[in-house]
MOPAC internal coordinates of N, CA, C and O (Angstrom, degrees):
PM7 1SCF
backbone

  N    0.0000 0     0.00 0     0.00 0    0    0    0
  C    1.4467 1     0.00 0     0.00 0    1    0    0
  C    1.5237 1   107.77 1     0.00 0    2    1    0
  O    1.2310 1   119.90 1   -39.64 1    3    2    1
  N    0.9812 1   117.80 1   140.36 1    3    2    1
  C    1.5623 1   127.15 1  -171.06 1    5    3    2
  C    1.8116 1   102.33 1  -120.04 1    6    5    3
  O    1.2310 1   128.75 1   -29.84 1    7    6    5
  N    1.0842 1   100.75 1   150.16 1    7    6    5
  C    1.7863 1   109.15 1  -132.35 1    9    7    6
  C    1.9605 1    90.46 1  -158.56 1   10    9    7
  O    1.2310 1   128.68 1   -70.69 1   11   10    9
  N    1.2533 1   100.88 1   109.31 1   11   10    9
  C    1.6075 1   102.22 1  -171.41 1   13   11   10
  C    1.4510 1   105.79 1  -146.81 1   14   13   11
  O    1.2310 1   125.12 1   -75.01 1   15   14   13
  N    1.6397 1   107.77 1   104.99 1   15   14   13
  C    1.5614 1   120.28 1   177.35 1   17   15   14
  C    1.9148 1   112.39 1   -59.91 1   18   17   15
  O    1.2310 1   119.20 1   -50.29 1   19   18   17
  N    1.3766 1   119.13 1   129.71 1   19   18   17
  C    1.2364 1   112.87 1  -156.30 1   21   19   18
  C    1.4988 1    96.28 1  -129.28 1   22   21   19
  O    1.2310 1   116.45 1   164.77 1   23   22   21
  N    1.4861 1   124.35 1   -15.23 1   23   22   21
  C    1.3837 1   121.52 1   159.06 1   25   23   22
  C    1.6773 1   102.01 1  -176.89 1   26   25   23
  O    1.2310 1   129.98 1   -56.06 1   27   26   25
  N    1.5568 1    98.35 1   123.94 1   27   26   25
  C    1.9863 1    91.22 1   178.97 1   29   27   26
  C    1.4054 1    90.40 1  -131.86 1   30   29   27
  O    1.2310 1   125.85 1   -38.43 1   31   30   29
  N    1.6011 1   106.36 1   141.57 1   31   30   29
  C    1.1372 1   125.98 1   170.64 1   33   31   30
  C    1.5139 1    89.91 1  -130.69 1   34   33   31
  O    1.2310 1   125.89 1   -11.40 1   35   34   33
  N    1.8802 1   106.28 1   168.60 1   35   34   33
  C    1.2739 1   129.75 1  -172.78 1   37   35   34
  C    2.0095 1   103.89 1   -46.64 1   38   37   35
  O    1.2310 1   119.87 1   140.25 1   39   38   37
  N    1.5520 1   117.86 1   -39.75 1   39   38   37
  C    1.0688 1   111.76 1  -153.53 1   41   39   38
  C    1.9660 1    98.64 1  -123.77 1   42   41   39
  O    1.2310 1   140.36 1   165.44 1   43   42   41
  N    0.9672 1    78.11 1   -14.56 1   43   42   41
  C    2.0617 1    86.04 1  -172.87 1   45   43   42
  C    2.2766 1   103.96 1  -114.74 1   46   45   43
  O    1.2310 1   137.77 1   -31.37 1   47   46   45
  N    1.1648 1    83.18 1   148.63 1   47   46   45
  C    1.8485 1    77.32 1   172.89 1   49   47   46
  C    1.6285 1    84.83 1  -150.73 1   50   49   47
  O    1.2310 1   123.27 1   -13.82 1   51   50   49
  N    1.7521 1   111.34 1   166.18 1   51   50   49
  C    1.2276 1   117.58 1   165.40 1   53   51   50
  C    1.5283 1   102.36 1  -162.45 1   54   53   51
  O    1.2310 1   134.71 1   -43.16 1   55   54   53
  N    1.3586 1    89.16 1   136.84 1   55   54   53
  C    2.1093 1    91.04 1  -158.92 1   57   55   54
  C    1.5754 1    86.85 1  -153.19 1   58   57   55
  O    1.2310 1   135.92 1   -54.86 1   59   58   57
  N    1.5970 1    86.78 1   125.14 1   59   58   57
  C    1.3072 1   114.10 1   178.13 1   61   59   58
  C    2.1221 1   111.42 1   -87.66 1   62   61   59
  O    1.2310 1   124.46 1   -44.13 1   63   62   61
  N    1.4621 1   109.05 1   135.87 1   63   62   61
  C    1.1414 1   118.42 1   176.09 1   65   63   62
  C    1.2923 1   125.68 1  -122.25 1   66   65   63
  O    1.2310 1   114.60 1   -14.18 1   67   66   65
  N    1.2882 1   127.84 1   165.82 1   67   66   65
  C    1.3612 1   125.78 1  -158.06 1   69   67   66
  C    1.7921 1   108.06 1  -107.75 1   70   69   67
  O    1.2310 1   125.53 1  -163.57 1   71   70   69
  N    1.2626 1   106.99 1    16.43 1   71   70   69
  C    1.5606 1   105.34 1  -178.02 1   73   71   70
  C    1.5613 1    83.27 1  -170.04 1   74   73   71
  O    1.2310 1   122.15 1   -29.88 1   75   74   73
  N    1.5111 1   113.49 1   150.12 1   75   74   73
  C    1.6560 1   118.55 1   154.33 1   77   75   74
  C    1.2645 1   126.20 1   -77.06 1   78   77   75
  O    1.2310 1   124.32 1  -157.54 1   79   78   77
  N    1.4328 1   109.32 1    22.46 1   79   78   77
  C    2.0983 1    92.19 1  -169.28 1   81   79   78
  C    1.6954 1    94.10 1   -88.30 1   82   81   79
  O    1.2310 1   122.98 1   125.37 1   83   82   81
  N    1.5160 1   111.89 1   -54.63 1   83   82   81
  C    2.0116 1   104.39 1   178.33 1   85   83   82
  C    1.0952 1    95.36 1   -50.72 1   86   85   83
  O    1.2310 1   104.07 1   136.83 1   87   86   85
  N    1.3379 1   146.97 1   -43.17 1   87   86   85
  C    1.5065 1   119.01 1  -142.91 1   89   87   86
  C    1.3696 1    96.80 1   -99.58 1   90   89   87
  O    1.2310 1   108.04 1   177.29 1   91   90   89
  N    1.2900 1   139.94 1    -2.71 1   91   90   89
  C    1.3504 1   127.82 1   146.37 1   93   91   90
  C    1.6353 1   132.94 1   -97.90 1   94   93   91
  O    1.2310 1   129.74 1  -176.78 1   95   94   93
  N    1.2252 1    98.82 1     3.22 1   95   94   93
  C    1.3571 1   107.73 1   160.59 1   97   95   94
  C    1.1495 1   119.54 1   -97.78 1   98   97   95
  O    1.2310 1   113.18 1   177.02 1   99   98   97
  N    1.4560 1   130.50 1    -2.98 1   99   98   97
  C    1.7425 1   147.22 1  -179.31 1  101   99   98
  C    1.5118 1    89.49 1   -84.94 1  102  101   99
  O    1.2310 1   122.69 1   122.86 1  103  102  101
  N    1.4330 1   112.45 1   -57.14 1  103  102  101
  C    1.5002 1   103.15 1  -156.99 1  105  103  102
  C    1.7156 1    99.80 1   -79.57 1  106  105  103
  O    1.2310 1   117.78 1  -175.38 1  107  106  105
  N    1.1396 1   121.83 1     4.62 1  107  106  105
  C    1.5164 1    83.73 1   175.74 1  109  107  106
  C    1.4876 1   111.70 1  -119.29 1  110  109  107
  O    1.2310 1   128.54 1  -158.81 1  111  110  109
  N    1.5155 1   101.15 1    21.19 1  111  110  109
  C    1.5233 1   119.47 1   174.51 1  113  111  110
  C    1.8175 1    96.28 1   -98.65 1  114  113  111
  O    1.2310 1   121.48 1   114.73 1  115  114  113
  N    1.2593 1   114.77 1   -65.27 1  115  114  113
  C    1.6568 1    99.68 1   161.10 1  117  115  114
  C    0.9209 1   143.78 1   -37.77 1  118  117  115
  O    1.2310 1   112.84 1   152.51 1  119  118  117
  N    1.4823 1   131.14 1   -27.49 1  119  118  117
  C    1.0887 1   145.69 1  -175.89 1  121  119  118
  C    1.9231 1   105.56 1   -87.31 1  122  121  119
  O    1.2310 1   132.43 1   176.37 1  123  122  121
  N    1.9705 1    93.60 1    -3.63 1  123  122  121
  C    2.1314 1    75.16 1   170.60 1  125  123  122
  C    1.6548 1    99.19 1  -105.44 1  126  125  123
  O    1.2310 1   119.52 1  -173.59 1  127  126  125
  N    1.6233 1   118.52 1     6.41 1  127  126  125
  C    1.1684 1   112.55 1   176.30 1  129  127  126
  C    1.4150 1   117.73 1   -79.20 1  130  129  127
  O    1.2310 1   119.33 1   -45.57 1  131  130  129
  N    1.9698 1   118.89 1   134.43 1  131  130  129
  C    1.6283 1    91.97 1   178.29 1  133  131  130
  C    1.3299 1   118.02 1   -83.49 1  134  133  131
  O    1.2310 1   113.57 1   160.06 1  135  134  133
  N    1.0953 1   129.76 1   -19.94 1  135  134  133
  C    1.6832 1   120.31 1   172.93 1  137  135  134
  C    1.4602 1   107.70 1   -69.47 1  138  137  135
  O    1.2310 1   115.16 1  -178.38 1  139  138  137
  N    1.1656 1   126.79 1     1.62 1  139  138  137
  C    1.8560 1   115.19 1   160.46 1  141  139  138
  C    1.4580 1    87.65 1   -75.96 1  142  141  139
  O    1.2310 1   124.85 1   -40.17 1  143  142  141
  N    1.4800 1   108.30 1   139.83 1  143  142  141
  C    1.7720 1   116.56 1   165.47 1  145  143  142
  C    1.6203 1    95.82 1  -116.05 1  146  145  143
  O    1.2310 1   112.31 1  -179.94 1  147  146  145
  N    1.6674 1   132.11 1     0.06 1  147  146  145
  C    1.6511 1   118.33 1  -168.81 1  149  147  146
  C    1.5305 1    80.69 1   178.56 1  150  149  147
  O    1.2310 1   137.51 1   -61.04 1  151  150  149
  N    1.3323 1    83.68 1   118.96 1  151  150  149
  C    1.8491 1   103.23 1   166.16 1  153  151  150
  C    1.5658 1   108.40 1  -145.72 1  154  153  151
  O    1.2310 1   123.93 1   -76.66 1  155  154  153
  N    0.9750 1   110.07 1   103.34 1  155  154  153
  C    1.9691 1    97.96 1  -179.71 1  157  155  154
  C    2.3606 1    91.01 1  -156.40 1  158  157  155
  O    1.2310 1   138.54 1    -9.57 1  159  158  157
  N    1.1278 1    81.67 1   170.43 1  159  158  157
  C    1.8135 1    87.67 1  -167.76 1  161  159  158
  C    1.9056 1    81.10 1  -121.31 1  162  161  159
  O    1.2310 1   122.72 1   -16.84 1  163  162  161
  N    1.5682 1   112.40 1   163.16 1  163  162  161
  C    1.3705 1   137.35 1   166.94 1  165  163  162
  C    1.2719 1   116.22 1  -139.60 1  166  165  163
  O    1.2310 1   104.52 1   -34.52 1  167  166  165
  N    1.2741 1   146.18 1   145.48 1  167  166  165
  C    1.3512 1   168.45 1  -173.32 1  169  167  166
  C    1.6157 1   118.92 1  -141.66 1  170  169  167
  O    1.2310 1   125.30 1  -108.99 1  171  170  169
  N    1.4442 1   107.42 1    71.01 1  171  170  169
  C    1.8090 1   111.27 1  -160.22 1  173  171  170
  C    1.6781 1    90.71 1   -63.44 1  174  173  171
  O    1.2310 1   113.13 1   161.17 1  175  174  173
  N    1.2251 1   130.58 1   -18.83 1  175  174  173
  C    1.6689 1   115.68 1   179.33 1  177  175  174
  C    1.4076 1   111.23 1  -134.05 1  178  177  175
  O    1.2310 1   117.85 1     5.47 1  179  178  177
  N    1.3278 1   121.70 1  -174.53 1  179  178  177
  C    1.6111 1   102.47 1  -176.91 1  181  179  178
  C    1.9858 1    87.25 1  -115.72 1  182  181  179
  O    1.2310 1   117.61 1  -140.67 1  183  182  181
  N    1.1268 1   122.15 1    39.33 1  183  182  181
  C    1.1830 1   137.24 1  -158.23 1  185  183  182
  C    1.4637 1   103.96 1  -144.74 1  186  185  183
  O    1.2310 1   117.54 1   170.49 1  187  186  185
  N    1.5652 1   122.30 1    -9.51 1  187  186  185
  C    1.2381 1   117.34 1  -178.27 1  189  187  186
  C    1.6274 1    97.83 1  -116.93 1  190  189  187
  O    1.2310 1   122.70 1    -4.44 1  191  190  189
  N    1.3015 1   112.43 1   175.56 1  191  190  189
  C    1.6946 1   118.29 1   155.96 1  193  191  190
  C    1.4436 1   119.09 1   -72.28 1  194  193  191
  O    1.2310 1   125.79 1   -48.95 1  195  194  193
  N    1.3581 1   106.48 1   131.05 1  195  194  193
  C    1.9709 1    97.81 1   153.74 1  197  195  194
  C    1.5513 1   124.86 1   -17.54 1  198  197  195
  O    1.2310 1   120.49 1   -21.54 1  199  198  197
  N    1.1873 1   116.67 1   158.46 1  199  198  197
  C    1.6676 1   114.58 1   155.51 1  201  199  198
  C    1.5747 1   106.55 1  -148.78 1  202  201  199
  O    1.2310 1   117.28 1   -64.75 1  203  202  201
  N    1.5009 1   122.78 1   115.25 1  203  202  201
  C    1.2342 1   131.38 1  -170.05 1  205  203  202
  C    1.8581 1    93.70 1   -82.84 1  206  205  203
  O    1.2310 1   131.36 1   -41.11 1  207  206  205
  N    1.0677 1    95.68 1   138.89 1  207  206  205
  C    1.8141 1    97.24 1   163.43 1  209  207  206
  C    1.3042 1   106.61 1  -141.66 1  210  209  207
  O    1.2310 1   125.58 1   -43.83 1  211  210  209
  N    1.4757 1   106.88 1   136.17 1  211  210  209
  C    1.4193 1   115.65 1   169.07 1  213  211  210
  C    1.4289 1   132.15 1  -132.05 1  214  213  211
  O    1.2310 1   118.08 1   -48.05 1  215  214  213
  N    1.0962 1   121.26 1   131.95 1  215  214  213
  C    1.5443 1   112.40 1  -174.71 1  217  215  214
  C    1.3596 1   108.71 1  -117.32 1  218  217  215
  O    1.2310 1   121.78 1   -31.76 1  219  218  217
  N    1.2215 1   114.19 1   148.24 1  219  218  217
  C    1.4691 1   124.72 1   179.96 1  221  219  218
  C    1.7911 1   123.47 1  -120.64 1  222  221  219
  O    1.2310 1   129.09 1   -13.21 1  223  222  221
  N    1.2509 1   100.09 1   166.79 1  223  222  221
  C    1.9232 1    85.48 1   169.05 1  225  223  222
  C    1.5638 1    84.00 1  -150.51 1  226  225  223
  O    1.2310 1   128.11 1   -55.58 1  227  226  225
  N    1.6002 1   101.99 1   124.42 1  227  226  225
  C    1.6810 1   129.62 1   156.83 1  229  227  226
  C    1.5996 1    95.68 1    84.18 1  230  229  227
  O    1.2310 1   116.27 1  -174.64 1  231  230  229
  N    1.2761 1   124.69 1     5.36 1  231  230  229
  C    1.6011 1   115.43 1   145.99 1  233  231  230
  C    1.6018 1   112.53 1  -131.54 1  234  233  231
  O    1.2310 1   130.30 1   -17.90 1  235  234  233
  N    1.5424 1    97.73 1   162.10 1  235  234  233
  C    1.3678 1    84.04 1  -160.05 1  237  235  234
  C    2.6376 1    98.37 1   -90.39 1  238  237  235
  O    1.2310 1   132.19 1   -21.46 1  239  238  237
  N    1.1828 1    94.06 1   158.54 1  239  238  237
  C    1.1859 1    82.75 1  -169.52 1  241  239  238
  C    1.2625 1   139.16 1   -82.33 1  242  241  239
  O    1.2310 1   123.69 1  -176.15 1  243  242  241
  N    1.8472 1   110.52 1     3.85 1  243  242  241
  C    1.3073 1   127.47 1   144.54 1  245  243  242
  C    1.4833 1   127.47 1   -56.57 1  246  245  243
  O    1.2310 1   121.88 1   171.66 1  247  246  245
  N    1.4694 1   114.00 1    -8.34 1  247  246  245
  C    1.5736 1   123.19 1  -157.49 1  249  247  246
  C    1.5332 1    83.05 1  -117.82 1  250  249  247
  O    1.2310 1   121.35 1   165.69 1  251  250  249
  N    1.1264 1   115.03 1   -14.31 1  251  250  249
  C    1.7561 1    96.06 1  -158.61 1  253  251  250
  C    1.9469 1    98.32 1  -109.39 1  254  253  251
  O    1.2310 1   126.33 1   166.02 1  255  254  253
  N    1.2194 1   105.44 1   -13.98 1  255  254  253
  C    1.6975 1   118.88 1   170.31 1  257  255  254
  C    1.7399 1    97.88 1   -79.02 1  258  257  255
  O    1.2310 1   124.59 1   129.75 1  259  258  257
  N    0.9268 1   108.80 1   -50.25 1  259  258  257
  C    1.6921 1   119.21 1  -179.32 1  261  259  258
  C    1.5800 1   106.19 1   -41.91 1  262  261  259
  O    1.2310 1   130.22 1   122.60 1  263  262  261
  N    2.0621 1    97.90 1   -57.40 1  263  262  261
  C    1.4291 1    86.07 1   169.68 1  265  263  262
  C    1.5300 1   144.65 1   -48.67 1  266  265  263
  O    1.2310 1   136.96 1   124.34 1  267  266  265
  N    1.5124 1    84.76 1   -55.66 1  267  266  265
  C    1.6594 1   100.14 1   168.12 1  269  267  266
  C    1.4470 1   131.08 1   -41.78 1  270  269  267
  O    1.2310 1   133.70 1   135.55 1  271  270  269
  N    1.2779 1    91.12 1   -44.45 1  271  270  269
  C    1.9916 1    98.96 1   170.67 1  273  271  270
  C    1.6328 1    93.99 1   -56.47 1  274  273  271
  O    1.2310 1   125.24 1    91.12 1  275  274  273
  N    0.9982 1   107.55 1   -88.88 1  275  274  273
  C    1.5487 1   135.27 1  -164.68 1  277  275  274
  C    1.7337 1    90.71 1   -20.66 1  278  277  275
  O    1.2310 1   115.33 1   120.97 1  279  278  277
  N    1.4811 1   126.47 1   -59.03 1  279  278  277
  C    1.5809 1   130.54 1  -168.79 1  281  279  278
  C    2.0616 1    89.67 1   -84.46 1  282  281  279
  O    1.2310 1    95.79 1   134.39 1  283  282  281
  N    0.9842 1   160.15 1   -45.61 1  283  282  281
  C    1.1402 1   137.74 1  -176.12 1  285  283  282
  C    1.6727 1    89.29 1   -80.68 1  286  285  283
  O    1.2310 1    93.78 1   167.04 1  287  286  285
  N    0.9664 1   162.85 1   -12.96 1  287  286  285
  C    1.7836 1   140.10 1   169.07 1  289  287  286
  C    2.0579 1   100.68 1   -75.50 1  290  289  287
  O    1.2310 1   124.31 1   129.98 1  291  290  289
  N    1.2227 1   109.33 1   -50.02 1  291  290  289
  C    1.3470 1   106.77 1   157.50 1  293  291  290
  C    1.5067 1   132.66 1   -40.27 1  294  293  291
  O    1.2310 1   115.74 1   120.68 1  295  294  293
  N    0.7006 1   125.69 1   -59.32 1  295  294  293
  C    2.0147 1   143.50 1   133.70 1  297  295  294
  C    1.0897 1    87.17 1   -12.59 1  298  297  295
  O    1.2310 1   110.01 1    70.39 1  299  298  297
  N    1.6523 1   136.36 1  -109.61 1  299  298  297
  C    1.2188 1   128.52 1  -129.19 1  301  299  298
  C    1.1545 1   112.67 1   -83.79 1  302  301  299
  O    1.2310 1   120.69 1   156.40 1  303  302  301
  N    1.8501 1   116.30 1   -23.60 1  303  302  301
  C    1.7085 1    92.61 1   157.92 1  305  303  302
  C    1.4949 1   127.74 1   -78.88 1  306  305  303
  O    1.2310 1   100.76 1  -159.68 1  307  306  305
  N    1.0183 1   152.54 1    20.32 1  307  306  305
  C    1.0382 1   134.31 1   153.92 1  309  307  306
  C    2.0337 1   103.25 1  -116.40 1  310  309  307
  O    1.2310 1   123.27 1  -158.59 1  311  310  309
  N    1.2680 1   111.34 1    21.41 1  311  310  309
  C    1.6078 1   111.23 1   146.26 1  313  311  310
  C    1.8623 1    95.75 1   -82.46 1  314  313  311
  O    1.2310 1   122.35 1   124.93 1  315  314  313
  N    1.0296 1   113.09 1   -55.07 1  315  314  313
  C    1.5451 1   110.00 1  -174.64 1  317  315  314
  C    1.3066 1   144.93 1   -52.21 1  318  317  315
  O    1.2310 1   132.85 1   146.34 1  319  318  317
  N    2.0009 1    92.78 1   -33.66 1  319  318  317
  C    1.4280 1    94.47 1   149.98 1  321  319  318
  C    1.4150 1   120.50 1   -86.34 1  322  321  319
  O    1.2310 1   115.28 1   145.34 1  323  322  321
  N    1.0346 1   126.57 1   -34.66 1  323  322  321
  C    1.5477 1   124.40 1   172.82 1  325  323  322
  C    2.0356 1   112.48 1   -33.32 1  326  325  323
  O    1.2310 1   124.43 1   125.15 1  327  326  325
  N    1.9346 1   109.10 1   -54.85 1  327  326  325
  C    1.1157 1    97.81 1   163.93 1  329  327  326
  C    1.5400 1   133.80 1   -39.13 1  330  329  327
  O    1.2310 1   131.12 1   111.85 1  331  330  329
  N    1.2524 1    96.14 1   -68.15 1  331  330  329
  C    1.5369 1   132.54 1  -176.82 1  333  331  330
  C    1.6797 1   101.18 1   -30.52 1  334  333  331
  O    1.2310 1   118.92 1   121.80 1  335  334  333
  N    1.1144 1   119.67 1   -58.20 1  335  334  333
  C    1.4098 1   135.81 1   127.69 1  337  335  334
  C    1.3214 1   139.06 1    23.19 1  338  337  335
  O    1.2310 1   129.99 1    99.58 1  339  338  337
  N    1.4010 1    98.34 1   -80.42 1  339  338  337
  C    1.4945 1   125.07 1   146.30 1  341  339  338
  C    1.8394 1   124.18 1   -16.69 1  342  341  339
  O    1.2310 1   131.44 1   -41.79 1  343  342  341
  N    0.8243 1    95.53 1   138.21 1  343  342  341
  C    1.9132 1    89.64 1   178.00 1  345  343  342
  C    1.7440 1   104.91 1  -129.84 1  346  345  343
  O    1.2310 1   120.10 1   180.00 1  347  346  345

C-alpha cells in the first residue's frame, strides 16, 4: 500500500492513498475518537487517489491515526483468532 503525507500540521493531516479500503476503514475508526472533530476521505475523480483528512482538537492528528491503526490491528487479531477457533 502506498501511503503519501500531503500536508500535516499539529492538529490537521491529509494523506493520500493508493486504494479506498484503509482510508475508509481509518475514518470510521476515527470517527469513535472524541478528539477527532473531521475524519472523512475524497476522491475528486475516479482517476485520482483517495485523500483521508483529519482534524483533531487537543491531540495531535498523527497520534490519533496511530491510534486507529493500533485499535483496528487489535480488531483483526482477535477476528483471527476467533476464526482460527473455528472447528
Amino acid at each position: 500500500m502506498e501511503v503519501k503525507v500531503l500536508k500535516k500540521e499539529k492538529n490537521e493531516i491529509e494523506v493520500e492513498f493508493d486504494n479506498l479500503t484503509f482510508p475508509e476503514l481509518l475514518r470510521v475508526y476515527l470517527n469513535k475518537d472524541s478528539t477527532v472533530t473531521f475524519a472523512a476521505w475524497k476522491k475528486e475523480h475516479s482517476t485520482k487517489n483517495p485523500v483521508l483528512l483529519v482534524k483533531t482538537k487537543g491531540k495531535d492528528a498523527k497520534v490519533a491515526i496511530d491510534k486507529a491503526v493500533e485499535a483496528i490491528t487489535k480488531d483483526l487479531d482477535k477476528i483471527e483468532s476467533e476464526f482460527k477457533a473455528l472447528k
